[in-house]
C-alpha positions, 0 to 999 in steps of 0.5 A, a space after each residue: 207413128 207410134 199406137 199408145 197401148 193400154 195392157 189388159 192380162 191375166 199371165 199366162 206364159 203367152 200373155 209373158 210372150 204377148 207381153 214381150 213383143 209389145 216391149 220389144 215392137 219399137 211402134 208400140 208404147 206401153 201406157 200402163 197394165 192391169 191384170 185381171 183373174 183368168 189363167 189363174 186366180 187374181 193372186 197368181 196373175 198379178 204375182 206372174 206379172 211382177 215376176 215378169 216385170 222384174 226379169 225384164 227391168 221394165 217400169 210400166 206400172 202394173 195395176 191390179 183388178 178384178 178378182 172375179 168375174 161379173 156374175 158366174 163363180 171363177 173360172 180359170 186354166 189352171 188345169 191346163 197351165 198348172 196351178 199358177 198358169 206359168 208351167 216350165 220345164 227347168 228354170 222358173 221367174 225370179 221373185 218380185 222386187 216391186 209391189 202392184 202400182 198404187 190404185 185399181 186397175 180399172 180406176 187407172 184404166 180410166 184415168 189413162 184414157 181420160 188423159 189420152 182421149 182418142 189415142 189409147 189402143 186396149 190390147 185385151 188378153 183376158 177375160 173382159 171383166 176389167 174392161 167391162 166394169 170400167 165401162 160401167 163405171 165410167 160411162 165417158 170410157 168407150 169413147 175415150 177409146 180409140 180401139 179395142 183388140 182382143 184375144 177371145 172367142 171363135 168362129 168356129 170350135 171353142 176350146 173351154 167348151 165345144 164352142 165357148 173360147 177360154 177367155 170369153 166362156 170365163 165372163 161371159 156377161 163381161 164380154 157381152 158389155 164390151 161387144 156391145 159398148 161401141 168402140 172399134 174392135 178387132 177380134 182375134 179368135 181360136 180360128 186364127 190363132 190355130 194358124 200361127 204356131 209354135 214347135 220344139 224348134 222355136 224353142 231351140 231358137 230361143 234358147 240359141 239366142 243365149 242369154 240367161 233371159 232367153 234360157 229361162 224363157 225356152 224352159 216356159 216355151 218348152 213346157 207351153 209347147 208340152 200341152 200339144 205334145 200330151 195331146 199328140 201334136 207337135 205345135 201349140 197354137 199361139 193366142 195372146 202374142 197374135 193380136 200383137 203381130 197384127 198392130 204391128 204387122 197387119 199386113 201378115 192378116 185378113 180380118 172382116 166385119 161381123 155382128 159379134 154377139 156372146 151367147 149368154 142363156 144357152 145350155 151347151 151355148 153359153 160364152 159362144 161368139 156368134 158371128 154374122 159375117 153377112 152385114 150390113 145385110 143382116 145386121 150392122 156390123 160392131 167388130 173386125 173378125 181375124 180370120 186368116 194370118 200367115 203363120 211362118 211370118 208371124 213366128 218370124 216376126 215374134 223371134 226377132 222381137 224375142 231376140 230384143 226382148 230376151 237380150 
């Protein structure tokens, strides 16, 4: 069977990576995309994404969205990811050949799921504000919706603060709306994404893949892998393609139920994931929690959908 997929991004070389695997995953098909300020302002997102499209040849219509978040002023990655979130070390993404696809990326969101009712999967890679305002907007939308996966959050550190994740610490008021929305929802946090890494040698296999896609694409590995290498390590921690790796191979993860609430008043708290594993006792549960993931399988699963995706 094939999961239907709504893209919800804010590239980011792992949001290209994430991008990739769905195209590549012969079980997945990509309904449509809309981007989102995050990594970087709505400019550069959207300008990334095209840029993406045109390497790739693909025909998914990209739609842009919201340039800001909810309440608070931007937040974004850039000194991390450098000022267009798309750092690399030799070659860069060709220019765009196509503008943004016509409408709102939120209006198109809806119309997508109105279209599909119950089939549509939300693969979120970003902070939620797109989602977010979409539900406001639309009342009728989460239960359109069959499930929400998302990359954001934490069970522990964080990464923005000491234990606000990026994604959610950047709308925190957004992410709050979507956790408490009622749509099934998969979270896949910092706690297991720092179990699926990438090294220099994924990035020699890449290259030795050969092909002028997979050159260009080594030397944006290459420069996410650098973020590691200044902090002393030798592997960067893979977040967006992980929520990928389990629509398609679920079995290479655990997740359980939890409460998810973000914590939204907290001086050092504020953009925190609160999880209570410990329902129905507590509190009833309204995610699924990633909590472990065979890393080395995951890699090895992500270098063969490279190797279609790269050709």
């Amino acid at each position: 069977m094939t999961t239907e997929i709504w893209l919800d991004t804010d590239p980011g070389f792992d949001d290209w990576m994430a991008w990739a695997l769905l195209q590549a995953e012969p079980g997945l098909r990509l309904a449509g995309v809309s981007v989102v300020a995050g990594n970087a302002p709505l400019r550069h997102t959207l300008a990334n994404a095209l840029r993406i499209q045109t390497l790739h040849g693909w025909t998914t219509p990209v739609h842009a969205g919201c340039e800001r978040p909810l309440v608070q002023a931007p937040v974004t990655a850039q000194d991390v990811l450098g000022e267009s979130a798309m750092a690399t070390t030799g070659r860069s993404l060709p220019p765009a050949q196509a503008q943004a696809a016509p409408g709102h990326g939120v209006q198109a969101l809806i119309d997508a799921a109105r279209a599909r009712p119950g089939q549509l999967t939300l693969l979120a890679l970003g902070p939620l504000t797109n989602v977010a305002t979409a539900f406001d907007a639309a009342p009728d939308l989460p239960a359109l919706l069959q499930a929400i996966v998302l990359m954001g959050g934490s069970t522990d550190r964080g990464n923005t603060t000491a234990v606000a994740e990026f994604n959610i610490h950047a709308d925190p008021e957004a992410a709050a709306r979507v956790f408490g929305a009622g749509v099934p929802l998969v979270m896949f946090g910092l706690n297991v994404c720092r179990q699926v890494l990438v090294g220099d040698e994924h990035v020699r296999a890449v290259r030795a893949l050969g092909t002028e896609r997979a050159e260009l694409f080594a030397d944006h590995l290459d420069a996410y892998v650098g973020i590691a290498r200044r902090r002393g390590a030798a592997h960067m921690a893979v977040y967006d393609p992980t929520p990928v790796a389990w629509l398609a191979r679920p079995e290479l993860f655990s997740v359980a139920p939890a409460h998810v609430d973000v914590e939204l008043e907290g001086r050092l708290t504020r953009g925190m994931t609160v999880c209570e594993f410990r329902v129905p006792a507590r509190a009833r549960p309204n995610a699924r929690v990633a909590m472990a993931a065979d890393g080395p399988a995951v890699m090895a699963w992500a270098l063969q959908g490279l190797a279609r995706a790269l050709a």
